[in-house]
N, C-alpha and C positions, 0 to 999 in steps of 0.2 A: 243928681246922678251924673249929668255932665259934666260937673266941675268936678266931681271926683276920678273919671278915668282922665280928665287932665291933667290930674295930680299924677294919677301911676301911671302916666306915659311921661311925663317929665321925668320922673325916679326915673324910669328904665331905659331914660335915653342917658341919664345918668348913670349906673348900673354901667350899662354898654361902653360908655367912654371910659368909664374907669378900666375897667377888663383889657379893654384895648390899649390900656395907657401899661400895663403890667400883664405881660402877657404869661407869664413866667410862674404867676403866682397859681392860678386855678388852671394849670393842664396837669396832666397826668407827670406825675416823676418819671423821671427814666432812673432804672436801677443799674447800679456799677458791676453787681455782680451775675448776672441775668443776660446784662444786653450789652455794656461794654469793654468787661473783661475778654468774653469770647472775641470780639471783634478786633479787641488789641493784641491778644494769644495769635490769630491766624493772620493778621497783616502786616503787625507793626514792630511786635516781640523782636523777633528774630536779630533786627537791627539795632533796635533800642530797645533791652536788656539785659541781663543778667551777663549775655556770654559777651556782647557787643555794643557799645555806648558809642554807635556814630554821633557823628557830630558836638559829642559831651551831653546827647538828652537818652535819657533811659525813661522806659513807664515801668517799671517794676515796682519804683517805691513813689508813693505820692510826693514826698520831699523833692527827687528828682526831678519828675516829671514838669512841675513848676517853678524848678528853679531855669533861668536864662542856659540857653546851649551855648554853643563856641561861639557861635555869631553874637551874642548879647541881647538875641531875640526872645522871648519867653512863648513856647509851640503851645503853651496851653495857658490861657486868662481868664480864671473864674469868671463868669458871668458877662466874658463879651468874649464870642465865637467869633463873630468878623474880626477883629483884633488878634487872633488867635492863628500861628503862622500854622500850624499843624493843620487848622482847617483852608487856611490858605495853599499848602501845598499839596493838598488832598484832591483841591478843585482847579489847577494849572491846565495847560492845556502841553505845555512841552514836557515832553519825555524825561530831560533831564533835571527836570526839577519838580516834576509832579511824584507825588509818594503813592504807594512803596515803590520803589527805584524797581525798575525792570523786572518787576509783576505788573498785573493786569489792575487798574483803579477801581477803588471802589463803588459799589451801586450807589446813585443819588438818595436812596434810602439810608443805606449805611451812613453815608455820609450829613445827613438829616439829621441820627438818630444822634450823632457825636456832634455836632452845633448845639442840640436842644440838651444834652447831658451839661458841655461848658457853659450856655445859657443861664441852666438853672443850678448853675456855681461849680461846674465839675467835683461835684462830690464823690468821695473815693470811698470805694465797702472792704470790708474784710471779707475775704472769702469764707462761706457760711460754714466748712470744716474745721476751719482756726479759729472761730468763737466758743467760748464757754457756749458747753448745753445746759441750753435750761430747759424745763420740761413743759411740755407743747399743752392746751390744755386739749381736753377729747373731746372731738367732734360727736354733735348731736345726731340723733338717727331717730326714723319714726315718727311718730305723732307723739306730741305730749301727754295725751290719755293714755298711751300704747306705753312710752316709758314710764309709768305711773303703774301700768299693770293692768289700767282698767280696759281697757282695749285691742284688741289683735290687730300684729301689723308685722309683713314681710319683714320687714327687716329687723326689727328687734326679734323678731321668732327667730330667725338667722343667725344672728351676731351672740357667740360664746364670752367671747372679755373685748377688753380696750381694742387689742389689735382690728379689731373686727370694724370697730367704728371708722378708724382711720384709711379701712381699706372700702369701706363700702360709702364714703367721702368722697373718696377719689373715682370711685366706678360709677356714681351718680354724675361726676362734673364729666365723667362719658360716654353717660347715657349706656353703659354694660348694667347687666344684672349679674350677682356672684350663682354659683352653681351648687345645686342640693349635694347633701353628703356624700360620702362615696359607701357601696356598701362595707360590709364588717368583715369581709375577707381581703377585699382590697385594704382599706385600712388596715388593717394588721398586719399584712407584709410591709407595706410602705413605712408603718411605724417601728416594727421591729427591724428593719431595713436599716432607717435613720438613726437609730439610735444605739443599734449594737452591731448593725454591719451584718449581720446572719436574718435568714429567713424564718419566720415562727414554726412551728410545728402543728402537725395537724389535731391535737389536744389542743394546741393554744390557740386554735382558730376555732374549735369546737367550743372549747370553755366561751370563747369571749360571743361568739353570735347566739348562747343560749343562754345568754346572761342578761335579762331583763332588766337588769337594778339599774334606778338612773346614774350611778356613778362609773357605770361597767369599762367606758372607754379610759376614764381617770383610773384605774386599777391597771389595766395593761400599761399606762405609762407609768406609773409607779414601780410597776416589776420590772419594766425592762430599764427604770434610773436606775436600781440595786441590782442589774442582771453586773457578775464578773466581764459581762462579754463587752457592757458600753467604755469600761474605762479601752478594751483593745481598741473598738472604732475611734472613740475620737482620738488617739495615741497614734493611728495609721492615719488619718488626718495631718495633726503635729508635727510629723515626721517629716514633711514636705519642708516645713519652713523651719524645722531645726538642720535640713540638710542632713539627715543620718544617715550612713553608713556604716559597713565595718570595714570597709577600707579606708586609707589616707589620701587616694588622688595622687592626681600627674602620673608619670610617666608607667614608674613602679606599681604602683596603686598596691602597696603590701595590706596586710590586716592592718586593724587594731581591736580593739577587745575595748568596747564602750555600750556594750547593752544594758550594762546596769540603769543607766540614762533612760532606756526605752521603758523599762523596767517600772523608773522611776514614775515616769511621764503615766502610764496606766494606773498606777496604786492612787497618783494624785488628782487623776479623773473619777477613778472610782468614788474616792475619798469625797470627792467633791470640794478638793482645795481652793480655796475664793482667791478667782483671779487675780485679783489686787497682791497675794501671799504667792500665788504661780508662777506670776513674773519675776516679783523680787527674787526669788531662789533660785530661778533661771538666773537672772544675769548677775546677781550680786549675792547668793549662795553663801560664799565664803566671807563674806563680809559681815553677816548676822554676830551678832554678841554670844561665841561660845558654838557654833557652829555644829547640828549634827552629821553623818557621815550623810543619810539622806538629804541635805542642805549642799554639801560638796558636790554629791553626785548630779544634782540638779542643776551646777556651771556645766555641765558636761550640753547644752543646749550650744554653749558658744565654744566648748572644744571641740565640734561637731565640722570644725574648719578645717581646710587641706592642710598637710605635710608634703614638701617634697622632699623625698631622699633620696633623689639621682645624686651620684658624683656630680661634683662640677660645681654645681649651686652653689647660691648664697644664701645663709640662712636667715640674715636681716632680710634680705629683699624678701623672701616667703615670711618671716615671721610679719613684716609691715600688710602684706597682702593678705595676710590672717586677720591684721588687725582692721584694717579696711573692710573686708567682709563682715566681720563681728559691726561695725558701724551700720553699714547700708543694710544688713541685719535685722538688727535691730530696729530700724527705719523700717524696713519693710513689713515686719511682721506687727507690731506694734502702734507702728504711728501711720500706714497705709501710704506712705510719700514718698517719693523718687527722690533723694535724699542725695544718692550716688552720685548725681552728676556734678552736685556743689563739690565734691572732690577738684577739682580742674578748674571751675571758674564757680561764680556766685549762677544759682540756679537764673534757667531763662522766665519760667515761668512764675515761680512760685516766689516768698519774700525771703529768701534763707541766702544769704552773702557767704563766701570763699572762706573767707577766715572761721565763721562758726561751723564749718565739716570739720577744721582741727581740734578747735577748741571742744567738739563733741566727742571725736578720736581722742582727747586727753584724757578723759575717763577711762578710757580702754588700755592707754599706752605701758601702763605699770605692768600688766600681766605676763607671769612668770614664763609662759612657753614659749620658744623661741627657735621654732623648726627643728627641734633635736630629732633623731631617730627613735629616740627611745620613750618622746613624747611624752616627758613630763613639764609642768606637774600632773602626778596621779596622787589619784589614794592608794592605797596597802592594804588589803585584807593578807592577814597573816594566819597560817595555818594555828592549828591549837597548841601546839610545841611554843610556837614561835609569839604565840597572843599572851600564852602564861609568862615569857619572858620578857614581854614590858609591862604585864601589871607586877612584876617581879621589880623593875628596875622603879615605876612610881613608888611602890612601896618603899625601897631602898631611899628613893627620895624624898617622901614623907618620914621617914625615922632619923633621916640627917639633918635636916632645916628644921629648927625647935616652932619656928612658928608657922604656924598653918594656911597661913594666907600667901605665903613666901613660896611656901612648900608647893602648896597649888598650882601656884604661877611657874614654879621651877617643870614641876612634872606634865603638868599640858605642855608646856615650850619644848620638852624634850619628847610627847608624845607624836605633836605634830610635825616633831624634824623625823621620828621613826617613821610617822603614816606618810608624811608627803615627800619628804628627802630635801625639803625646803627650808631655808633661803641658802643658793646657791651661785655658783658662777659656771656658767659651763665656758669650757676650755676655746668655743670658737671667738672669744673674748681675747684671748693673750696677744701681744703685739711686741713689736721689735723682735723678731723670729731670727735667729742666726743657727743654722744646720739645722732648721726645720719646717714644719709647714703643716697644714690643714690635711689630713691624711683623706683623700675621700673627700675632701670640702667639707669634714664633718667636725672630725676631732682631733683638738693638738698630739702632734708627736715632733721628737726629736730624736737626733742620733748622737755619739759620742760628739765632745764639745760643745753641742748645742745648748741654745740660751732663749731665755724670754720676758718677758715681764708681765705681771699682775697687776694690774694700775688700779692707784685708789681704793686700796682696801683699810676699813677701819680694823683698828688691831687693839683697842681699848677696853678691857674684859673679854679678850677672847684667844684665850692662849691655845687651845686647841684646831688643827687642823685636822678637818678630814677632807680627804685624795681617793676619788675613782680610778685606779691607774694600772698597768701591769705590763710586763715583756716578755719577750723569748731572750733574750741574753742572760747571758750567768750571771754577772757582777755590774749591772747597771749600779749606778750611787748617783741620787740627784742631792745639789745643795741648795736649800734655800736662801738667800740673802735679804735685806733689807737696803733698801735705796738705790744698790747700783748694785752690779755684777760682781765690784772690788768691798760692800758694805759687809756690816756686821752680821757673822753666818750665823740664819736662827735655829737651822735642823739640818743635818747629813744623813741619807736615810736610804738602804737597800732595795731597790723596785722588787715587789713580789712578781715572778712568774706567771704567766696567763695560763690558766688552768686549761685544759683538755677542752672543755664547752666554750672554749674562747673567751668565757666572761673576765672583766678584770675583778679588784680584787679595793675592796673600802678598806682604806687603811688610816688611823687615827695617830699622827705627830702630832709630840709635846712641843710647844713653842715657849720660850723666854716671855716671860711680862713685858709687853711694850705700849706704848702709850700714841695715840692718835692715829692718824690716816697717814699710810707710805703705799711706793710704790714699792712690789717685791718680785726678785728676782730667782729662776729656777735652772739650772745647769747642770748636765750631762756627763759625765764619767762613767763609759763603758769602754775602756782597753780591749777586753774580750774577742765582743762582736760588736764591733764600731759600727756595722753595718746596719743591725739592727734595730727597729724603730721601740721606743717608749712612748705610749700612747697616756694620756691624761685626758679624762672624759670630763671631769669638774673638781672643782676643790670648793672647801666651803669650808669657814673662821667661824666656830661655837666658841661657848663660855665650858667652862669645866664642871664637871656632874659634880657634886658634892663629895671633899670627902679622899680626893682621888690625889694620886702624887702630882706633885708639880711636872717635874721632868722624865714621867715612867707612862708607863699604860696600866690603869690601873684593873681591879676584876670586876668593879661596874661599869669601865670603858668598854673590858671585852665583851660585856652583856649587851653592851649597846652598840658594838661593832657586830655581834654574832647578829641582830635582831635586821641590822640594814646592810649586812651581807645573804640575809636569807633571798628567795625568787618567791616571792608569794603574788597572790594576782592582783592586779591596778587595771583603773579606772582614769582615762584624763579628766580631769577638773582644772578649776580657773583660780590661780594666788595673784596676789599682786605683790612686786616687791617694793622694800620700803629701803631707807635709808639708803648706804652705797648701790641698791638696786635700783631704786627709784629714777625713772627717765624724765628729759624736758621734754615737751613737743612744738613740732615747729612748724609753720605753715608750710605747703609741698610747692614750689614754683611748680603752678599747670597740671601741678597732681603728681608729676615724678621726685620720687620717694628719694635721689639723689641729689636736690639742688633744694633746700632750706632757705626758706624765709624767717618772719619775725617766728619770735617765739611766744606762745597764746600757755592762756590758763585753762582747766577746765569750767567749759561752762554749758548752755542754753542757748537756740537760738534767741534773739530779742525780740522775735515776733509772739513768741509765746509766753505765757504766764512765766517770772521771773521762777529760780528756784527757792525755797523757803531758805533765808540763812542758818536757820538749824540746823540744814542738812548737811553732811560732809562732802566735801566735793572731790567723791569718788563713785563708785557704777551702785554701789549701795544709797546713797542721795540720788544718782539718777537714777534709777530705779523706782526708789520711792516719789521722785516728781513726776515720773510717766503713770502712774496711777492715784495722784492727788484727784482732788475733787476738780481740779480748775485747769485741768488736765482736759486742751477740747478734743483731743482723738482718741486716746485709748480706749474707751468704753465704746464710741463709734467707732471701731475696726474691729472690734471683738465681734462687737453683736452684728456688726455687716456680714464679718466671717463665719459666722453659728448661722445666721440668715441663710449665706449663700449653700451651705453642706443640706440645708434641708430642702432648700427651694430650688436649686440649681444655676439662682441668679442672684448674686445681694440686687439691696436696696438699692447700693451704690454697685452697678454692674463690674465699675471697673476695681476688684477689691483689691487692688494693686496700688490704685492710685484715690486717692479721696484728693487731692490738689486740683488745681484750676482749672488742668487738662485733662481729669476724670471725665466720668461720663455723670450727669449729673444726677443724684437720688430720682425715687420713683415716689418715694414717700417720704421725704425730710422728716415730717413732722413726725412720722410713725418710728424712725431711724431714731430720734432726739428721745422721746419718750421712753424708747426700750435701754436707751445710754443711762438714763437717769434712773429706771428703775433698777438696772441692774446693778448700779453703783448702792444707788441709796436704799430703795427698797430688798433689794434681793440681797443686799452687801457681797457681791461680786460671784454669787453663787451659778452658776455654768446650767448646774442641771434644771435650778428653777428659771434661768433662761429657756432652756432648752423648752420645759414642761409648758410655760407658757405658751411660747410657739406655737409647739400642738398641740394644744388644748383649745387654737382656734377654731372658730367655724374655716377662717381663708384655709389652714391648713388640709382641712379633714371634708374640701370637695372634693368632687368626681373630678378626673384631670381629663373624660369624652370634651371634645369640644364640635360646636356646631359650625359651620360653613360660615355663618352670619357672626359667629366671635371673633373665627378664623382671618376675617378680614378687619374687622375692627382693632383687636390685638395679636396678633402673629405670634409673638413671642412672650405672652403673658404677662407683658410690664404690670397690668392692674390689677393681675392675678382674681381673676373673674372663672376660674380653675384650677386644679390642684394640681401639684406639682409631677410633669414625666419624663426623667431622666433617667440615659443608659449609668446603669451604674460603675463604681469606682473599680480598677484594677482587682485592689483586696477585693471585695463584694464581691465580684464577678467569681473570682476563686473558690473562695471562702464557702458560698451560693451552693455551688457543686461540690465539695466535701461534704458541706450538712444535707444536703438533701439525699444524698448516696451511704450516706451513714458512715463517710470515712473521718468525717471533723474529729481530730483531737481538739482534749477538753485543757488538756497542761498550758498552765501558763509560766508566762517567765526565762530567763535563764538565756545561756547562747543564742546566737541564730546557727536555724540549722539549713540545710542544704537537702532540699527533697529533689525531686527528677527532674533534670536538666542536660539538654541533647549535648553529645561529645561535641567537642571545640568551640564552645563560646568562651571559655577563657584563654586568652592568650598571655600567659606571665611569665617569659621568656628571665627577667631579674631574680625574680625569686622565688621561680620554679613552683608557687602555688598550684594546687588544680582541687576541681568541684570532688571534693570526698563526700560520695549521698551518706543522705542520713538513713538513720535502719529503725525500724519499728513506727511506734506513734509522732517522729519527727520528721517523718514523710509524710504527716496528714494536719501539720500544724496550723494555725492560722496563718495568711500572709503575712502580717507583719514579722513573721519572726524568721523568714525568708533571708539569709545571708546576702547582702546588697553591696555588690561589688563596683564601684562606681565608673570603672572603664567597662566594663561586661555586666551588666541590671540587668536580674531574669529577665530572660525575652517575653513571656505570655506579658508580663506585668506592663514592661514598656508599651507592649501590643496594645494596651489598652488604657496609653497614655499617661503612666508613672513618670518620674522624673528621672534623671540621673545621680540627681539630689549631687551632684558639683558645687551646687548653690542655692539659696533657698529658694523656693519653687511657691508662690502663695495662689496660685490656680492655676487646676488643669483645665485645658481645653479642649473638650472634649471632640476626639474625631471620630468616624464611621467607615472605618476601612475593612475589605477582602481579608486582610491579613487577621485580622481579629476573628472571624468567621472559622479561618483556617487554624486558630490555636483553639477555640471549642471543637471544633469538628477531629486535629488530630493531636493537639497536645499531649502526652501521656497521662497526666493527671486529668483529663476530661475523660478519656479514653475509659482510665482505669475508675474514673466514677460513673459512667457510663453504665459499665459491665456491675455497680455493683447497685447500680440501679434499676439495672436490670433485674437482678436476681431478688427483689422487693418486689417490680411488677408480673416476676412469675410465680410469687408466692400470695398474692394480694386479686387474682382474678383467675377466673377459668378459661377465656378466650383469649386472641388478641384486642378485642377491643375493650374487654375488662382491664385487661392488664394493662393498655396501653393508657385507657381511664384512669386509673391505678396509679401511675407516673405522673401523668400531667397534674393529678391531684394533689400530689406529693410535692410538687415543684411549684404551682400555681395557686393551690389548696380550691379551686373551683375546676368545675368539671370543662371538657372541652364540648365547644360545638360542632353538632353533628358535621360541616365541612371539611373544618379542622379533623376532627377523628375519621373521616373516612379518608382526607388523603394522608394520615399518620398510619393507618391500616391497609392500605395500598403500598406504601414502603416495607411497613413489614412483612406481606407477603413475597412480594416482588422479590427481596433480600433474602427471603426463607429461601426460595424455589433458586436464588443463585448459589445460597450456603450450600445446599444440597447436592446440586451439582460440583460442588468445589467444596468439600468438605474440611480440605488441607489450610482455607482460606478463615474458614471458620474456625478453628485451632490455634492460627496465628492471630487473629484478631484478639481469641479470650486467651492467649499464651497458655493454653491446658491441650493436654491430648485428648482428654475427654469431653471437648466443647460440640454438644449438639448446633444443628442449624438454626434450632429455636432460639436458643439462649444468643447464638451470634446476631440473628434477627432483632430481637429484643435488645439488644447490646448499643446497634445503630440507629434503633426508632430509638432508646432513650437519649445518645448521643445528640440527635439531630433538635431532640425536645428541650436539649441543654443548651443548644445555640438557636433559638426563637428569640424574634426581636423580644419580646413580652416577658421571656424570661432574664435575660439583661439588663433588660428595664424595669426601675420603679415608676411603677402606674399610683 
């Protein structure tokens, strides 16, 4: 027995030397993305990366950071720290050479924890948002008997699906316990709340808490994913981060007429369009094989970008800043990443280099809008006159081309120059200008003598010109030329007159057969009034309809002049031009859109999964690579984004940023898990996201919290409670229509203009002002609210909407006096008030029936007796002042015949409309 602990005290003195001899091998890893990414973001970034590479060393990319700096020093040497100048200059004692330069040095801990990282090889992580998701497997819960079945046990009693495990994982590792249901009235406002933005009714709170069957709460959510109302909520969601308005921004801020978009966005909720198909038709729409009008309308996400049409402007510099927006955009909403700043230099924090913000903007650079005022491209809806005369003119085209595949190709080509007026040149293009100029900064004109040129236009099958153009002069005569001012004249042709409504006037010139790419020349001949200007909006070089004279206009040219001289209503949408339209893009020195660098292809960052060579590299391939399977954020920004609308916090708090500088998940695992199903399992299905959600137990707790949670979790990280949040702008609206009984039911169509105090708009340009609307479009839902983006309903703003200038991807929510003061006297509170009133004098015999009677109606549970007796104390109080001031009572319900009661009743339900309780979802 002695010679044997001899033995194992030898081993273990063995054992012990060895350890000590390799010290590296059995300690704990230090992780790169945990503990020293953060440490490198807040001390070291700033100087060494992205925007500033002192000394030639950057941490941004690992390649970098190990390669030698100016000095020939190498600041970072796997696996020996003391050799390592960066740890050497971390622990200095002089000022001037101790890092970070003139900040405070690091703690001997920090500085600890970055020796033992280079130690054990400075191994470098991806940050866990740029990884392919895979899917996490599900944490156990319970006792093995209990998940077996044969057993009872808290937490499998608790736990409804996956999510449940994941959350009650993390509430174990601290020590929270989660919180029992909430009741069936609470739930059911809260659910009907999240999902459709409106309040349930007091049938549907009835139906659902005397509804025994075990499925009962999966029925309410069932109805309210087929309720009309969900596709509005999550469309007023959407709306943030498509930037929608129906104005165009800057100075003017005129209309524009783009509802169809919003339109769009609601039918493809309802529908339950799988996100993977939502995005594509958002950004790449027009790029689908055969394109329907619904497919157009749904680029209208990225023509949802400013116009400026002040005099003065430039419309490149706006059309580049449109294009830029459409980029960071896109980043934003999509990929969750501050994307923006790589415009200017290579990001500081994240792995995205200077050059790939261009190479990403090349996808976008083709698109046909180009700051016009007239803000095409659009669609066309053509009245019925005008719809029968181009299935008139296909026809005409199918009976002239014998073969039918030919015939196809001819009549789509020429449907789509009627619907979108595309591919064109517009006129702020002409250059070498003699006696003219930019009229307005918008659109070419010229006066008598005056000249221009047309640069690089192909002229190979395309003998037809069509001219936006017109004058007040009698006898303007422009002549076209070829090559030079002195070249061979292709057309002489009388400017039509600008008609009374100022519009000009589509005019179709026969051109000679000419062969390749020239510059063309356009000159002025007006004797008359030399004085007066001839405006040219765009010109655009077609092929010839079938059939038609060489050198005439023939009578299916006028079919087709009469069809895109009609004013029918448009919609902006997103073309890309090809050939003579088609642009290079060039890197921006520092970001300004004036001084060009190299010139870049489109591509991907190279941090990320490459693009499939199959794809075309235009927004139609990107598009379909931002929702590839190997794609690591899309699916984690979605489902963060559906997270945070229910919960009031994503996973990832910051859902702006999922990058390095984010705040970091709550639940990774549970975040990865729901990417993966919704990709793979749910195949991008929105509402079977949704269903799952709250289908959880986490969901469907009490959100009462105890003193002893309160301090534990503050702000619900572990969500050990259910979620209580003042609700959204809309909601808050919305809330008070339906419960007063004023909610229209119509969906669709313009935005309309309900009651809004004299002088918040100020449109001194173009003379706009708020025209109310009349009937049931005074009682619409918000989204359908006219959104003027220098003047934004005020209640709306009040309770923290955007301006929507730009995309907007979370409100943050504040609690202001002013919010108070729009329930209490807005006019649409006011006037839901009063008609809330006139429910609770129909609904009880007292005031405290009736006043029960409201709060039931708003709350769907009864008030408590403190609550109802100082609710019945104001109404009294107010009776006994009506009475006395009966002229006061009159003005409040605008009738002559308003009793003191009814005035009474009017502000006890007013006041019942502005309770924290009723703003907020509990």
């Amino acid at each position: 027995m002695k010679s044997q602990w001899i033995i194992l005290g030898t081993v273990g003195i063995a054992v012990a030397f060895m350890l000590s001899s390799f010290p590296g091998i059995f300690e704990e890893r230090v992780d790169y993305n945990t503990q020293i990414k953060p440490l490198l973001n807040k001390n070291c970034i700033v100087c060494h990366g992205g925007v500033k590479k002192a000394s030639g060393f950057s941490l941004l990319f690992k390649h970098e950071a190990l390669a030698p700096a100016k000095s020939g020093k190498r600041a970072i040497i796997p696996g020996d720290a003391d050799g390592s100048e960066m740890i050497r200059r971390l622990t200095l004692d002089d000022p001037d050479e101790r890092m970070p330069l003139d900040h405070p040095a690091l703690k001997p801990e920090e500085i600890d924890i970055l020796s033992k990282w280079i130690d054990q090889g400075a191994e470098w992580g991806d940050h866990w948002a740029y990884q392919t998701v895979e899917k996490p497997d599900i944490p156990k819960i319970g006792t093995f008997w209990s998940r077996l079945g044969i057993a009872e046990n808290d937490e499998t009693n608790w736990a409804r699906n996956e999510i449940d495990h994941f959350i009650l994982d993390k509430l174990k590792q601290e020590g929270i316990k989660p919180s029992p249901e909430a009741d069936r009235a609470t739930l059911i406002r809260r659910l009907s709340l999240d999902l459709t933005g409106l309040p349930p009714s007091e049938k549907d709170v009835l139906d659902f808490t005397t509804d025994k069957s075990a499925n009962a709460y999966e029925k309410v959510v069932d109805r309210l994913l087929t309720s009309p109302a969900y596709g509005e909520r999550w469309t007023g969601m959407w709306l943030d981060l498509a930037r929608y308005a129906d104005t165009k921004g800057y100075e003017r801020d005129p209309g524009r007429k783009i509802w169809r978009y919003r339109d769009w966005l609601i039918k493809a909720f309802n529908e339950d369009k799988p996100f993977d198909q939502f995005t594509v038709e958002q950004i790449a729409g027009d790029l689908v094989p055969n394109p329907s009008d619904a497919q157009l309308i749904a680029t209208g996400f990225h023509r949802n970008t400013m116009n400026n049409d002040e005099g003065g402007t430039q419309d490149e510099e706006f059309r580049v800043a449109a294009m830029l927006d459409r980029v960071n955009t896109t980043w934003d909403v999509w990929q969750g990443t501050t994307f923006s700043c790589v415009q200017c230099h290579s990001h500081p924090y994240d792995p995205f280099v200077n050059d790939e913000y261009y190479k990403f903007l090349a996808f976008f650079n083709n698109s046909r809008d180009e700051d016009v005022t007239s803000d095409t491209p659009t669609l066309r809806f053509y009245k019925a006159d005008d719809s029968l005369k181009l299935v008139n003119l296909r026809q005409f085209i199918a009976k002239s081309i014998p073969n039918p595949q030919q015939a196809s190709i001819q009549a789509d080509y020429f449907t789509k120059l009627a619907r979108t007026m595309e591919p064109k040149i517009n006129s702020h293009d002409f250059d070498q200008l003699v006696n003219a100029s930019l009229l307005d900064a918008k659109y070419f004109g010229f006066q008598d003598k005056g000249s221009a040129r047309i640069k690089n236009v192909t002229l190979t099958g395309r003998p037809r010109l069509l001219i936006s153009w017109g004058t007040k002069a009698p006898d303007a005569t422009v002549t076209f030329r070829q090559d030079n001012l002195a070249g061979p004249v292709l057309a002489t042709v009388r400017v039509p007159k600008t008609g009374s409504t100022g519009n000009d006037t589509i005019q179709l010139i026969p051109l000679p057969p000419v062969k390749g790419k020239h510059n063309l020349y356009v000159s002025l001949n007006s004797p008359t009034a030399p004085k007066d200007w001839v405006q040219i909006k765009w010109v655009s070089f077609q092929p010839s309809l079938p059939n038609q004279p060489l050198d005439a206009v023939g009578e299916s040219d006028k079919l087709l002049l009469d069809i895109l001289n009609a004013n029918p209503e448009q919609t902006p949408i997103m073309l890309d031009g090809m050939g003579d339209l088609a642009r290079e893009t060039y890197v921006f020195q520092r970001g300004n859109w004036l001084v060009k660098g190299k010139r870049v292809m489109p591509d991907v960052p190279k941090y990320f999964p490459a693009m499939d060579p199959k794809l075309p590299k235009n927004r139609l391939g990107l598009a379909k690579w931002m929702v590839s399977r190997e794609h690591p954020l899309t699916a984690r920004v979605a489902v963060n984004r559906f997270w945070e609308q229910l919960f009031g916090t994503g996973i990832v708090e910051t859902v702006e940023d999922m990058g390095t500088q984010g705040i970091a998940p709550t639940h990774r695992e549970l975040l990865d898990y729901l990417a993966v199903e919704f990709m793979e399992t749910d195949h991008w299905s929105v509402k079977k996201l949704l269903k799952k959600i709250v289908m959880s137990a986490t969901y469907q707790q009490r959100s009462e919290v105890s003193p002893e949670l309160v301090a534990k979790d503050p702000f619900n990280k572990w969500l050990a409670r259910g979620p209580r949040v003042r609700l959204s702008a809309e909601a808050v609206h919305d809330q008070a229509l339906a419960v007063s009984g004023l909610l229209s039911q119509k969906m669709y169509g313009p935005s309309v203009m309900p009651v809004q105090p004299d002088g918040i708009w100020q449109s001194p340009y173009d003379g706009e002002s708020w025209k109310q609307s009349t009937g049931e479009d005074l009682h619409r839902r918000a989204l359908y609210t006219y959104w003027k983006r220098t003047a934004p309903y005020p209640s709306m703003v009040t309770f923290d909407s955007p301006s929507r200038e730009f995309c907007q991807l979370r409100r943050l929510r504040t609690n202001t006096p002013l919010q108070a003061l729009v329930t209490l006297n807005d006019p649409v509170y006011v006037e839901a008030a009063q008609q809330l009133a006139d429910y609770m004098q129909k609904h009880g015999q007292s005031p405290e029936t009736q006043i029960q009677a409201g709060f039931r109606r708003l709350m769907l549970r009864d008030l408590p007796p403190k609550k109802l007796s100082i609710l019945t104390r104001l109404y009294r109080s107010t009776e006994a002042h009506y009475r006395l001031k009966p002229d006061e009572a009159q003005k409040l319900m605008a009738r002559e015949d308003a009793s003191p009661e009814q005035a009474a009743l009017t502000v006890t339900a007013n006041t019942m409309l502005n309770l924290d309780e009723v703003v907020t979802k509990e």
